[in-house]
C-alpha positions, 0 to 999 in steps of 0.5 A: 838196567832191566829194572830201570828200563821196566820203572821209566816204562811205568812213570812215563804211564803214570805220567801220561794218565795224570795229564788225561782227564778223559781217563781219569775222569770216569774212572776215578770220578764215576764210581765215588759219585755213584756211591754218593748218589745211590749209598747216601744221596738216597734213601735205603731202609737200612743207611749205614748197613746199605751205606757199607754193603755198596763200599763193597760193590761200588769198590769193585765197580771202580777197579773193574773200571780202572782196568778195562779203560786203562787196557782196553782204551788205551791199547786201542788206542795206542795200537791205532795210533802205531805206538804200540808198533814202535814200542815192539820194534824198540830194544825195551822188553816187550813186558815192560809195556804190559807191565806199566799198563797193569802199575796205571791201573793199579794205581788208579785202582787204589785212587778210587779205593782212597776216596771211596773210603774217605766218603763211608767213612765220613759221609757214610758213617762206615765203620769197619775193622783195620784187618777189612779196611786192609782186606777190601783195599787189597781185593779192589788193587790186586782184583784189577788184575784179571780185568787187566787181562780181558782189557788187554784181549779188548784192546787187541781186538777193537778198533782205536774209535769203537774201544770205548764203546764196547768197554761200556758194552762190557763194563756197565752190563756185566757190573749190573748182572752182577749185582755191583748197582743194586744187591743181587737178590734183587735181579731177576732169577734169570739174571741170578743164575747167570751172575756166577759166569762173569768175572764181575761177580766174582771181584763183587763177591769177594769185595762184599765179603771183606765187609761182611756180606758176599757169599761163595769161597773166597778161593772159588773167586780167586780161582774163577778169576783166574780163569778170565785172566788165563782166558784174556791173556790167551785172546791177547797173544793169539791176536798179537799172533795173527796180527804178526802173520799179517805184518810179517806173513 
């Protein structure tokens, strides 16, 4: 019964995200259209080296996309709305809302990680090995979960009209500081020394890795990445907290 109740709750949000075009657009959109533009429309000294080096970054750039506007967007929203009242009054776990979030973006995370592929492969002439096919599509799918918890403290915290906004304040700043647009040696020193603190880093690196660039240990990431979403998790529920005490102080 549980286990029903928690697969209607993620069809019904996979359902609802195929008939918005607003979320689809943009992050499923956006991240294979810059790396047309950026990996192959323009000239780079080295095409199919730079051509495989931003399928790693770009790759992170769409999950890292799918999560924040899926969480920060959508909670926002349906917070304003009164949705997510009527979901936390209903008898569903208050999980399976959480957890159909994370399957929407998920999914739109592997969309985006699809087509990314298919354009190197055949537009970009990208060749890589079945294990780092298989390595980089498991880092762009699951490396949506840490991004998931910050765009639920996000989604939290704003306002249903200001959420996109600051999504994109958060989301295009710290995917340039971390070297998602252009390599990180090419930043500023300044911004190279602050790269290491954001999770875009991180998500960036290990991407970069799994197609024979990035740097660091592969369980420094993980385990950085670890700290945002304890980080994100610990915002959300000390917000759902103070909101509670409002509503039922």
């Amino acid at each position: 019964m549980i286990a029903h109740i928690y697969a209607a709750e993620a069809r019904a949000e996979l359902t609802k995200l195929i008939r918005l075009p607003a979320y689809a657009i943009p992050t499923l959109v956006f991240p294979v259209a810059f790396y047309i533009f950026f990996g192959l429309v323009m000239p780079q000294p080295n095409g199919p080296e730079a051509a495989r080096y931003l399928l790693g970054s770009f790759g992170a750039f769409g999950t890292i996309g799918a999560a924040l506007f899926g969480f920060g967007v959508g909670i926002a929203m349906e917070r304003g709305q009164g949705w997510l009242a009527v979901k936390r009054a209903s008898p569903m776990p208050p999980s399976a809302y959480v957890v159909a979030k994370v399957c929407g973006s998920l999914v739109a995370a592997g969309i985006t990680a699809t087509l990314l592929f298919a354009v190197a492969a055949f537009a970009g002439h990208v060749t890589l090995q079945a294990a780092q096919w298989a390595s980089l599509a498991a880092i762009l799918i699951f490396g949506a979960l840490p991004f998931c918890a910050i765009g639920l403290a996000i989604g939290m915290l704003v306002r249903p009209n200001s959420a996109a906004a600051v999504v994109n304040l958060v989301y295009l700043p710290l995917s340039f500081c971390a070297g998602l647009w252009v390599p990180i040696s090419q930043l500023p020193h300044g911004l190279r020394s602050f790269a290491p603190f954001l999770p875009t880093y991180h998500l960036g690196q290990m991407a970069l890795g799994a197609v024979g660039f990035g740097g660091g240990s592969f369980l420094g990431h993980v385990a950085a990445l670890a700290g945002w979403t304890f980080a994100g998790l610990a915002v959300a529920v000390w917000t759902l907290s103070r909101d509670e005490g409002r509503l039922y102080g």
